[in-house]
N, C-alpha and C positions, 0 to 999 in steps of 0.2 A: 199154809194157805195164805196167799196175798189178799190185802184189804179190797184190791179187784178182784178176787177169784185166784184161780191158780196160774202161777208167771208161764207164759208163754216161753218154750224156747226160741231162741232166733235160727236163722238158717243158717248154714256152712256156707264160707264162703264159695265153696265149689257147686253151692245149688243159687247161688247169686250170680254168679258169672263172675266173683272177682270184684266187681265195684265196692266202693266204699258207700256206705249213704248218710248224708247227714242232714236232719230235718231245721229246719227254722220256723219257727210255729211261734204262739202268742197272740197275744194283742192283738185287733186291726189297726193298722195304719201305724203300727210300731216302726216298719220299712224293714221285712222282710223279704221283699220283694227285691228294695236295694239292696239289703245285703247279701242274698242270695246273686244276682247279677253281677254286684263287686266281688265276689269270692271265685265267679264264674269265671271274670275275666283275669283275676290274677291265676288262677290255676292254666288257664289258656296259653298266658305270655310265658308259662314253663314247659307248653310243651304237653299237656292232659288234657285230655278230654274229658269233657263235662257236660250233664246234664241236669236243667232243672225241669222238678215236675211240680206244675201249680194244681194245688188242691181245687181254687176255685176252677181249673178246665174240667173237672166232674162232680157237677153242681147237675142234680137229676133234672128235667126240663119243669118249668113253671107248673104246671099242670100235679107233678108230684110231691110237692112242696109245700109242707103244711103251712095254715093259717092262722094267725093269732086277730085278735079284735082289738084294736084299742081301749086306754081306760074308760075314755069319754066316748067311747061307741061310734066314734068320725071314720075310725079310718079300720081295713084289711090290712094287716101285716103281712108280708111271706118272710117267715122266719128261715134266711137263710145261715143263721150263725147256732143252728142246731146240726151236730153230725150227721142227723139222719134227712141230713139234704145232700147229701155227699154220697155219690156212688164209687165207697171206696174198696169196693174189690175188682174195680174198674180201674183204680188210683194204684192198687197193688200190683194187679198185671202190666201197667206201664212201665211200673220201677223194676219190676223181674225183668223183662222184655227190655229196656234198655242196659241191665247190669250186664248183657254180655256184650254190649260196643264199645261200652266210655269207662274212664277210670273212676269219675265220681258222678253221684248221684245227689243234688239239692232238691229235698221237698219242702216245698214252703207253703204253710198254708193255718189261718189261727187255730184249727179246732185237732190238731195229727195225733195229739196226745190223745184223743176221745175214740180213733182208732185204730182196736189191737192188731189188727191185720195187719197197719202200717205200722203201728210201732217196733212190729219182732222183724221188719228188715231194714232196720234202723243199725248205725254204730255208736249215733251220737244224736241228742237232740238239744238244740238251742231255743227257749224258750224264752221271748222278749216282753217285757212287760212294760203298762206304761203309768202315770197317773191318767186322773181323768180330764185333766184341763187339756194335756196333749193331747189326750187322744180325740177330744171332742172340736180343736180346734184342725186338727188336719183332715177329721172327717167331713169337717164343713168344706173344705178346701177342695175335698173330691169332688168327682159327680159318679154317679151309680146307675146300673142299667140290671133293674129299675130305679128310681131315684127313689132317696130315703123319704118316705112323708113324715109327717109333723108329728115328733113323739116316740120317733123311729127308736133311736139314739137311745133315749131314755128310758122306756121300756123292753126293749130287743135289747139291742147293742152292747150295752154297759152292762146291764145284771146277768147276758151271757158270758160276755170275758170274763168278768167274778166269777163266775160258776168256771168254764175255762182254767181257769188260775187255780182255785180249791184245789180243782181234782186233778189237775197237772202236781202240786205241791204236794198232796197225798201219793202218788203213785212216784214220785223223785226220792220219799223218803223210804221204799223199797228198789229203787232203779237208777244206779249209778250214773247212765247213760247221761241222766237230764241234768240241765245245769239250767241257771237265772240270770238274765241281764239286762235291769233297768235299763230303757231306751230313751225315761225323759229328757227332755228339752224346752226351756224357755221359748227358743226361737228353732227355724229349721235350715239356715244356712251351714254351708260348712258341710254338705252332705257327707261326700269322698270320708275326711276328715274321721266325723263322728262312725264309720263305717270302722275305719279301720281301729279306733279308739276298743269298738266294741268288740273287733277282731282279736285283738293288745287283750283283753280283759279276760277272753276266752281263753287263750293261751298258756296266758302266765299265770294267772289266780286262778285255783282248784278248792273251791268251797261247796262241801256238802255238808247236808243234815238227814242223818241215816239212823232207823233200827238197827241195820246189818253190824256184824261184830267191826272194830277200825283194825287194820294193820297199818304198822310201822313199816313195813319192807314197801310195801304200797304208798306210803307218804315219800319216802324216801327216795321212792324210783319215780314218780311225779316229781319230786323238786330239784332233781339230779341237774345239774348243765352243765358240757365239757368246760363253758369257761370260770366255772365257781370250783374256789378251790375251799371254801367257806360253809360247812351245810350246819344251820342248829334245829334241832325237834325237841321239840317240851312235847310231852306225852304226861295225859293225869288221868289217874288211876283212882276207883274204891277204892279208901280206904276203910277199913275193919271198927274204927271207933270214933264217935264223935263227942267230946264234954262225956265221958266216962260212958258213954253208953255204946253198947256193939250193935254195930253195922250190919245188916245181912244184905241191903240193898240200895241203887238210889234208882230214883224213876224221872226222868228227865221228861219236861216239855216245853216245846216252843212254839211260839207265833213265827211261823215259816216265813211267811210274806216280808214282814219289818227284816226279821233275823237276816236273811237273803241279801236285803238291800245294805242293812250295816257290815253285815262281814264283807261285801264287795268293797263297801267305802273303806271299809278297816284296809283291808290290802291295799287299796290308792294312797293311802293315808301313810301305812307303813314304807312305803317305797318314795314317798315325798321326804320323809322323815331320814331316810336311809339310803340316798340315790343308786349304791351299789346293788344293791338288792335287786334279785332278777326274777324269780318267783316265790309266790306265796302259795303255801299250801293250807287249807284249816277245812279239818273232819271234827261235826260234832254229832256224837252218838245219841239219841232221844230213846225214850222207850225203859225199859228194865235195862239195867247193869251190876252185874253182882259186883261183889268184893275180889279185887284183883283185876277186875275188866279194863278194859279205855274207853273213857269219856271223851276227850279231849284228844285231836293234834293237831298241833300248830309247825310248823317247819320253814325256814328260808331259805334262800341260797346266795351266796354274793361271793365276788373273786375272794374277798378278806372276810377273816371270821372275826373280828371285833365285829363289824357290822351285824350280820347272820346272828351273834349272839344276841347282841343288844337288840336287834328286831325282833328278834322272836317272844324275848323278854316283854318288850311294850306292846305285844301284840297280844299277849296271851292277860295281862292285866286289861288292855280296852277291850277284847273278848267277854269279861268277865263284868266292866263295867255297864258295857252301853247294848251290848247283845242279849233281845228280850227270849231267853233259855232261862228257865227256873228247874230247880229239882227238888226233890223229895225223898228226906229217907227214912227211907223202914229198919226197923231196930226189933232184936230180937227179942224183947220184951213183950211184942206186938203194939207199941207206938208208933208215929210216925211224926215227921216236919216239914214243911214246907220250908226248902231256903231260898225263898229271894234273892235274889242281888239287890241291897237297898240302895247302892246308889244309881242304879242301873239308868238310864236315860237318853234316850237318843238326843246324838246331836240336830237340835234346830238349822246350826249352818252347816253346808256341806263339807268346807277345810278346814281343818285344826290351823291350829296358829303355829305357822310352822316355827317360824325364829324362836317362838318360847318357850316347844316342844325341845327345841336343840339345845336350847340354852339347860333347859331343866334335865335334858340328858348330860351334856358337857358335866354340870355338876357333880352328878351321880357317880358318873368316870372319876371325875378329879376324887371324890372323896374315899372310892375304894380300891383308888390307884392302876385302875382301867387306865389304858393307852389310848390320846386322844387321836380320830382322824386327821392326817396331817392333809394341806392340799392337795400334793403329790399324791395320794391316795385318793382322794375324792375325785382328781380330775380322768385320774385311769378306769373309774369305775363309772363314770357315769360317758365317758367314750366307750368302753364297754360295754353298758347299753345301748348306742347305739351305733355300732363297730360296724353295721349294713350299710353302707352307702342309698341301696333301695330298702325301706324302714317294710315298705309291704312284704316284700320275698322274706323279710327274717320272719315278721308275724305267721306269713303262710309257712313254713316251714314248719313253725311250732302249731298250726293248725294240723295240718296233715301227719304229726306224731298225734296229736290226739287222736285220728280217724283211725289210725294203723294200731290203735291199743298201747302206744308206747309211755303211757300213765294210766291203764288201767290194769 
């Protein structure tokens, strides 16, 4: 039994018509709406047909649309960032009814995760999140029909995307489907850009936090790319004993939200650290794990395996440092322990210091007679990322393997 109830199957692609669908849901004013239209239009300049389905075009008439009251008793809210102003089995017939003309199908819209209808004709969901400074200053930036009144924001708005968030973050740690990607932004220039950045992110970095058991052959067919001739996975296991005492289990939990955001950095991180590097993979197991299980994988890929080794190495140590995952084990005794990570701490700045990252690596090498990267190796590999003359068509290509199952 899933913490929603019981998992939905999804439909065959032969009762879809074929189309792929991939939702972008989150936030408001995350720019869902951009990314969905930019992903629109590079699928188009290949030659696919696309369509997107907006959540808000089935938004029930005003009249159906429940009420809230303000704190101070000023004002009528119409609470439209609750699902059930959404007439989405109206939203569902559009996406069956379009899956037999076009090849892909965008639904975008904040609240998709809150319905199952849409989610079981889903193949992937991209779930954008924001802080609240962003998102309160591009709100203000809209205008809305009806316009938000005073208090909207801060009553409505905001304690619904939190709730949004919870129960997306709960239902990802049973549904591989969904994945996280911070949207904030200082400023908002640079749209294009930040589109495709967040395109980059989906692609290449494969970060989840799962009950479900981890396989290796699944990390490994995620990290695969015909140009890496370099693949390294650290895989960590129960072990049976800890300080003399037997293991029978560990119990893992995590602050999803933070965790999400640091293991995306952690991948930006390792791949600044590691130019070769083409994709990151990292599965962390939550929940019960016996003895012998997998907690942990971490995996990379790059044309040369010095790299691949040594990133995955510094990946799976800042994993451990700054990634808020705690466990707990139970001991056949009938004791048990909390093990913190005690140095655990998010980084306050966004980039590690890279020069003294490399320097502290170079070290490392030199003293256990690891082979240092030479230029000639750093300059093929980091042309190697970006070996596409068009930077978008390589991103989309690794997009449309995700939609086709080809990492899951």
């Amino acid at each position: 039994m899933s913490a929603h109830g019981d998992k939905q199957s999804h439909p065959s692609q032969s009762d879809m018509g074929g189309a792929r669908v991939l939702a972008i849901c989150g936030c408001t004013n995350a720019g869902k709406t951009t990314m969905a239209r930019s992903i629109q239009k590079m699928f188009n300049e290949e030659g696919l047909r696309v369509a997107i389905v907006s959540q808000d075009d089935f938004y029930h008439e005003q009249s159906k649309v429940k009420t809230l009251r303000s704190l101070n008793g000023e004002h009528i809210f119409y609470d439209y960032d609750s699902a059930c102003a959404v007439d989405a089995p109206a939203l569902c017939a559009k996406v069956e009814q379009l899956s037999h003309v076009v090849d892909y199908i965008i639904v975008e819209g904040n609240m998709v995760t809150e319905m199952p209808g849409v989610m079981a004709l889903l193949d992937r969901a991209v779930f954008l999140t924001l802080n609240q400074a962003t998102c309160r200053r591009r709100r203000e930036a809209r205008a809305y029909d009806p316009p938000d009144e005073s208090g909207y924001f801060d009553e409505v708005v905001w304690p619904s995307y939190e709730r949004h968030l919870v129960y997306a973050l709960a239902l990802a740690r049973e549904d591989s489907r969904i994945t996280f990607l911070d949207a904030s932004r200082d400023e908002d220039s640079e749209e294009t850009e930040h589109v495709i950045n967040l395109i980059e992110a989906l692609s290449d970095d494969i970060v989840r936090i799962t009950f479900d058991p981890l396989d290796v052959g699944e990390a490994m067919k995620m990290v695969s790319s015909p140009s890496c001739g370099g693949t390294s996975v650290f895989v960590g296991t129960t072990r049976d004993t800890f300080d003399g005492r037997e293991v029978v289990r560990l119990e893992y939990e995590s602050y999803d939200e933070m965790a999400y955001k640091e293991m995306r950095k952690l991948c930006r991180q390792t791949r600044r650290l590691f130019p070769s590097v083409e994709r990151v993979v990292l599965f962390h197991r939550i929940g019960e794990v016996a003895v012998g299980e997998i907690s942990v994988i971490i995996a990379t890929a790059s044309p040369h395996r010095t790299d691949a080794i040594r990133a995955t190495e510094w990946a799976i140590d800042e994993l451990k440092r700054r990634v808020p995952i705690w466990k707990k084990e139970a001991y056949a005794d009938g004791g048990a322990a909390w093990k913190e990570n005690a140095d655990w701490m998010p980084r306050v700045e966004e980039d590690v210091d890279v020069e003294a990252e490399r320097a502290e690596l170079a070290s490392r090498s030199s003293s256990t007679g690891c082979c240092k990267r030479g230029d000639d190796e750093k300059s093929f590999a980091e042309a190697s990322r970006e070996r596409d003359t068009n930077r978008k068509l390589f991103w989309l290509r690794h997009l449309v393997r995700h939609l086709k199952g080809g990492d899951s």
